[in-house]
C-alpha positions in Angstrom: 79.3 42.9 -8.9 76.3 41.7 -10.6 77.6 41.6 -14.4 76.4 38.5 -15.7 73.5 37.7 -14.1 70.7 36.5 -15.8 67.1 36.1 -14.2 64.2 34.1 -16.0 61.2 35.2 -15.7 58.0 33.3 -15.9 54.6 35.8 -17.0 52.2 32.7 -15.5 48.3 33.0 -16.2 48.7 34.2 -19.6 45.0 35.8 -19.0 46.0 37.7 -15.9 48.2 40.4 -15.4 51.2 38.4 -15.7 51.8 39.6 -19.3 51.2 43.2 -18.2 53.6 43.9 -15.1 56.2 42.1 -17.6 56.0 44.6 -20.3 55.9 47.4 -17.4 59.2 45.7 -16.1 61.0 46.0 -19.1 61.0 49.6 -18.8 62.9 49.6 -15.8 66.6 49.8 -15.4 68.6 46.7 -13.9 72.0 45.7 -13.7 71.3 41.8 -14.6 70.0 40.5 -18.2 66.2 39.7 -17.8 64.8 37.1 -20.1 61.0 36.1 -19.8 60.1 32.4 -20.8 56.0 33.3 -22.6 54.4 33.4 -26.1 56.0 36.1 -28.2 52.9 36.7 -29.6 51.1 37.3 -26.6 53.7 39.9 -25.0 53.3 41.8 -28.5 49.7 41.8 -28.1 49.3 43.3 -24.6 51.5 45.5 -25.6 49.3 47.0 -28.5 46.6 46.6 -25.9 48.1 48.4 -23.7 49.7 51.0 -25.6 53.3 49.9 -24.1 56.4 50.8 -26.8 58.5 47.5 -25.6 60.6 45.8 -28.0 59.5 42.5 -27.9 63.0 40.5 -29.4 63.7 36.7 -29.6 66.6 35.9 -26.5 70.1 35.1 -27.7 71.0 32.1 -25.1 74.9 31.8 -26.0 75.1 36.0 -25.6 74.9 37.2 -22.1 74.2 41.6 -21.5 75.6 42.8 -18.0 72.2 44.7 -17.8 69.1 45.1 -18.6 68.2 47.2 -21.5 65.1 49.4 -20.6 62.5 49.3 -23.0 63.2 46.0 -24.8 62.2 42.4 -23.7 63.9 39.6 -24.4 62.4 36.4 -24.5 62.8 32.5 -24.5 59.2 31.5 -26.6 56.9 28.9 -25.6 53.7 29.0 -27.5 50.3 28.8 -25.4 48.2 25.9 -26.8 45.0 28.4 -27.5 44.7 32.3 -28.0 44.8 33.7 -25.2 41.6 36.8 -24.1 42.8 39.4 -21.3 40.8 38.4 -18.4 39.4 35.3 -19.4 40.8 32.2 -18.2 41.1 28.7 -20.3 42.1 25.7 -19.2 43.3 24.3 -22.7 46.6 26.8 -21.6 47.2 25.1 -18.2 50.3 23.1 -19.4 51.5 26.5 -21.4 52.3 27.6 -17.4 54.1 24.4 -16.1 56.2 24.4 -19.5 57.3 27.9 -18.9 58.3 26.9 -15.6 59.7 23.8 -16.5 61.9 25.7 -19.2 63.1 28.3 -16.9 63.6 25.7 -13.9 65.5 23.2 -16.0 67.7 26.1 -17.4 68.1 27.4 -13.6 69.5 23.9 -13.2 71.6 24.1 -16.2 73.4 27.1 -15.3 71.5 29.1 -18.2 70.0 31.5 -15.8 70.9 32.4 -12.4 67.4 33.0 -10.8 64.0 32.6 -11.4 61.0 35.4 -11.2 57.8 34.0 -11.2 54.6 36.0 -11.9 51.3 34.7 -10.2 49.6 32.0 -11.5 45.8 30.4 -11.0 46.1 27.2 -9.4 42.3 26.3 -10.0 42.1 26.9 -13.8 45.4 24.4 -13.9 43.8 22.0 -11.7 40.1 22.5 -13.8 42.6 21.3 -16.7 42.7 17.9 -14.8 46.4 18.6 -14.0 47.3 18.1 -10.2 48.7 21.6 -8.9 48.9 22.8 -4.9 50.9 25.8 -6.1 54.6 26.8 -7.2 56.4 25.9 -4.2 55.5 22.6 -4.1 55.9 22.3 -8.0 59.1 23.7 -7.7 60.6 20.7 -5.1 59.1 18.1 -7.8 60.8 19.7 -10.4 64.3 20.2 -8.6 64.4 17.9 -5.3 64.7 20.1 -2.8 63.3 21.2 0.7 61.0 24.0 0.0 60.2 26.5 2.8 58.1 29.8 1.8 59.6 32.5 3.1 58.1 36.6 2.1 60.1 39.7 2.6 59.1 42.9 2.9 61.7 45.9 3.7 63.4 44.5 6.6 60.9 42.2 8.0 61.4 38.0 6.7 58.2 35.5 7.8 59.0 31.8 7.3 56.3 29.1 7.3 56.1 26.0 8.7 53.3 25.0 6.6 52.0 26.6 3.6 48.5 25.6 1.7 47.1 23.3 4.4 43.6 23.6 5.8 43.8 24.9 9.6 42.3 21.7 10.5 45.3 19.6 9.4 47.9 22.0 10.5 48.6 20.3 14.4 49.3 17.0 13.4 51.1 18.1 10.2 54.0 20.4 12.9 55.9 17.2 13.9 59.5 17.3 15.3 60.9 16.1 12.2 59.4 18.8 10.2 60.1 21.5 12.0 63.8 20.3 12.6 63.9 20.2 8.3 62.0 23.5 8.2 64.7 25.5 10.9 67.7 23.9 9.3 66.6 25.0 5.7 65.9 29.1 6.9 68.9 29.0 8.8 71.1 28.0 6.3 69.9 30.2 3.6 69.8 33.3 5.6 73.2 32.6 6.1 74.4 31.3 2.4 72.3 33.6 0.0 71.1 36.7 2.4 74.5 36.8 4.2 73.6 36.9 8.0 76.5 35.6 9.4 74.5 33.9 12.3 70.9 34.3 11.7 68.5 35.1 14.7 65.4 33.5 14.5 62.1 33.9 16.6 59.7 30.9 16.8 55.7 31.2 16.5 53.7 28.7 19.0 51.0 27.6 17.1 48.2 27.9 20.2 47.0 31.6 21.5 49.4 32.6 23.6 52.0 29.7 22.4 49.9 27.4 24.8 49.9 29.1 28.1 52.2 26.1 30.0 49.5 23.3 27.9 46.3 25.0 29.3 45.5 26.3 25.2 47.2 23.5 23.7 50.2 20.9 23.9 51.9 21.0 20.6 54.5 24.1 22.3 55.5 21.6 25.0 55.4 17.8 23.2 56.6 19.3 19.8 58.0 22.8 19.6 60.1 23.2 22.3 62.0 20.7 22.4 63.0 20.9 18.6 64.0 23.9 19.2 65.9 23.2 22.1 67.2 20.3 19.9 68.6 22.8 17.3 70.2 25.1 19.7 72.5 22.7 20.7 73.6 22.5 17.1 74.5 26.5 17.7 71.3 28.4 16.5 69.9 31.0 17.6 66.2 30.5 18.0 63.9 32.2 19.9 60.6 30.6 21.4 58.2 29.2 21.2 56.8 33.3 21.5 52.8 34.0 21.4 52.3 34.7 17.8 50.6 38.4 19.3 54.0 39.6 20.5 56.5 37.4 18.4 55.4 40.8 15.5 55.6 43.9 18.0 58.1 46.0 16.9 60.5 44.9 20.2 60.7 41.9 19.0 61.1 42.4 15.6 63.9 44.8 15.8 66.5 42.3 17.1 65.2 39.2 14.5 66.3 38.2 11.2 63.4 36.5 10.6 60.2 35.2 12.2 58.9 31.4 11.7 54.8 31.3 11.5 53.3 27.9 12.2 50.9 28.3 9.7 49.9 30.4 6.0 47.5 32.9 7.9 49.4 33.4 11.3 52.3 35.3 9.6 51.4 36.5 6.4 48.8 38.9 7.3 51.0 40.8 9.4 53.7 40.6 6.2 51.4 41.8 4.0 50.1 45.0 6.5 53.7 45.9 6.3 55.1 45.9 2.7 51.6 44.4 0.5 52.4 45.7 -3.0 55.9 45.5 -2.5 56.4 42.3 -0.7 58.1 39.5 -2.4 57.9 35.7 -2.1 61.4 33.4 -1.2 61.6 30.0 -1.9 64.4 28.4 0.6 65.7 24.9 0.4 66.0 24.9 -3.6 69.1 24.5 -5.6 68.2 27.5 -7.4 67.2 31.2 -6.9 63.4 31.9 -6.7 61.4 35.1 -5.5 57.9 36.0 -6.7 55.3 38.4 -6.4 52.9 39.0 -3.2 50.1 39.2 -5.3 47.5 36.9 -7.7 46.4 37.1 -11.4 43.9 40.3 -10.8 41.7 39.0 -13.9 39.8 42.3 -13.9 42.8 44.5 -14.4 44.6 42.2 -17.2 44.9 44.7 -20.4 43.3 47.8 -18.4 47.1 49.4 -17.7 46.2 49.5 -14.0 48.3 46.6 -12.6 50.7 47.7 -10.1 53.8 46.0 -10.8 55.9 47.0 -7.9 55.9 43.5 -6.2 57.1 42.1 -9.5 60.0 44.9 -9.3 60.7 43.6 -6.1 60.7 40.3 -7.1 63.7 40.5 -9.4 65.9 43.1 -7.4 65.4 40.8 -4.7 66.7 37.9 -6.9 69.6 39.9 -8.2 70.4 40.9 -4.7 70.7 37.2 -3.7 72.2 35.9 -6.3 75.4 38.5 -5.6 75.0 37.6 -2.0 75.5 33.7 -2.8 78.4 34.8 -5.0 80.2 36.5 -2.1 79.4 33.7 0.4 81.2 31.2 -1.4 83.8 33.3 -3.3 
């Protein structure tokens, strides 16, 4: 059962169309208590924009609903620091997104909320503000401590990465033994603890065409890859590869897999995003709390038009819900 469950969720780029696929959200019908951490005032006035009829209502933190109430939005307030204009970006509202996600992390931590929704943010408006920002994964391990690995879901198909917002060039020294050791452990664990595969198969990208062709394309499968991996199936997993990235995401392969590691941002997420983009959600492993987000960024141009699509956001939080019953049967 998923009475009880409460999921923040965090708009981001009050500009974009973070505000937007909120209100659209609120109209749908889910069987956990949604609370969005943003300026009050801001969700009422994309609503008028938009023409939306959501009840925009102050959130009651010692009352929790079973479900979600379509058609009303509760929310935690944070003010933004300036007004905010659909479309237009200011970096005087920078630190109005970290405090939204430093509300909802530190009440993830609390026990206040059992999973967090993040909408998209922009990381160069934040870091125009003079405020260091690679992106919400690695702001979310600051924040809490742990071992993030990104991981993006779409229908059945799960891609893992390795490394995340790296420039190619830095990628072959970054893949070291110890990483990629921290990295398997962390999506092996968490497919098993809060997606309930009971022993998770995995298959292994190389990182050279053709996962090195025995070192004639590259080294790193034979001095670094391999032999984590044959490392880590003496500890009983269930890994497969290093396979060439080309035929590790042919449906053969993928049919038998739980989910597939990428060496790097643009080797897996491509092929994620062919499959499920719109409806694709974002998984970050190795945290002590529940986080999915959307597939997607802050689509200036569409803030306040109505045309945002917000089925990745959807996806987000029935994702979120899903897992956080999952964890609760796992360790009943």
């Amino acid at each position: 059962m998923s009475a009880g469950i409460r999921v923040a969720i965090t708009p981001g780029e009050p500009a974009g169309i973070g505000p937007d696929i909120t209100l659209a959200l609120s109209h749908r019908a889910f069987d956990a208590e949604l609370v969005a951490i943003a300026d009050l005032e801001v969700l009422k006035e994309r609503a008028r924009l938009l023409g939306v009829s959501t009840e925009v209502i102050p959130s009651d933190p010692q009352r929790r609903s079973p479900v979600h109430e379509p058609g009303k939005l509760k929310v935690l307030p944070v003010p933004t620091q300036v007004p905010v204009q659909p479309g237009t970006l200011n970096p005087f509202n920078s630190d109005y997104v970290l405090q939204t996600l430093r509300c909802a992390i530190q009440g993830c931590l609390r026990g206040e909320f059992d999973a967090l929704v993040t909408g998209p943010v922009q990381k160069s408006i934040i870091n125009d503000a003079g405020i260091p920002f690679t992106g919400h994964t690695e702001f979310l391990a600051q924040q809490t401590g742990g071992y993030p690995v990104m991981m993006l879901v779409a229908d059945t198909v799960r891609v893992a990465l390795a490394t995340t917002h790296l420039p190619l060039a830095r990628v072959s020294q970054t893949i070291t033994r110890k990483l990629l050791t921290q990295v398997i452990r962390v999506l092996n664990k968490d497919l098993r603890d809060r997606f309930g595969v009971q022993r998770p198969r995995i298959l292994i990208c190389g990182l050279n065409p053709h996962a090195g062709e025995d070192g004639h394309l590259g080294r790193e499968e034979i001095d670094v890859i391999a032999p984590t991996l044959n490392a880590l199936r003496k500890m009983g997993m269930n890994l497969i590869g290093p396979l060439p990235a080309d035929t590790a995401f042919t449906p053969h392969h993928l049919a038998g897999a739980d989910a597939v590691l990428a060496m790097y941002h643009d080797q897996g997420l491509p092929v994620l995003k062919h499959v499920g983009f719109g409806r694709a959600v974002n998984v970050t492993l190795g945290l002590p709390i529940i986080r999915t987000s959307v597939d997607h960024g802050t689509a200036l141009a569409l803030a306040g038009t109505g045309k945002a699509d917000v089925g990745s956001f959807e996806a987000a939080v029935r994702l979120a819900v899903q897992l956080c019953r999952a964890q609760r049967t796992v360790h009943a």
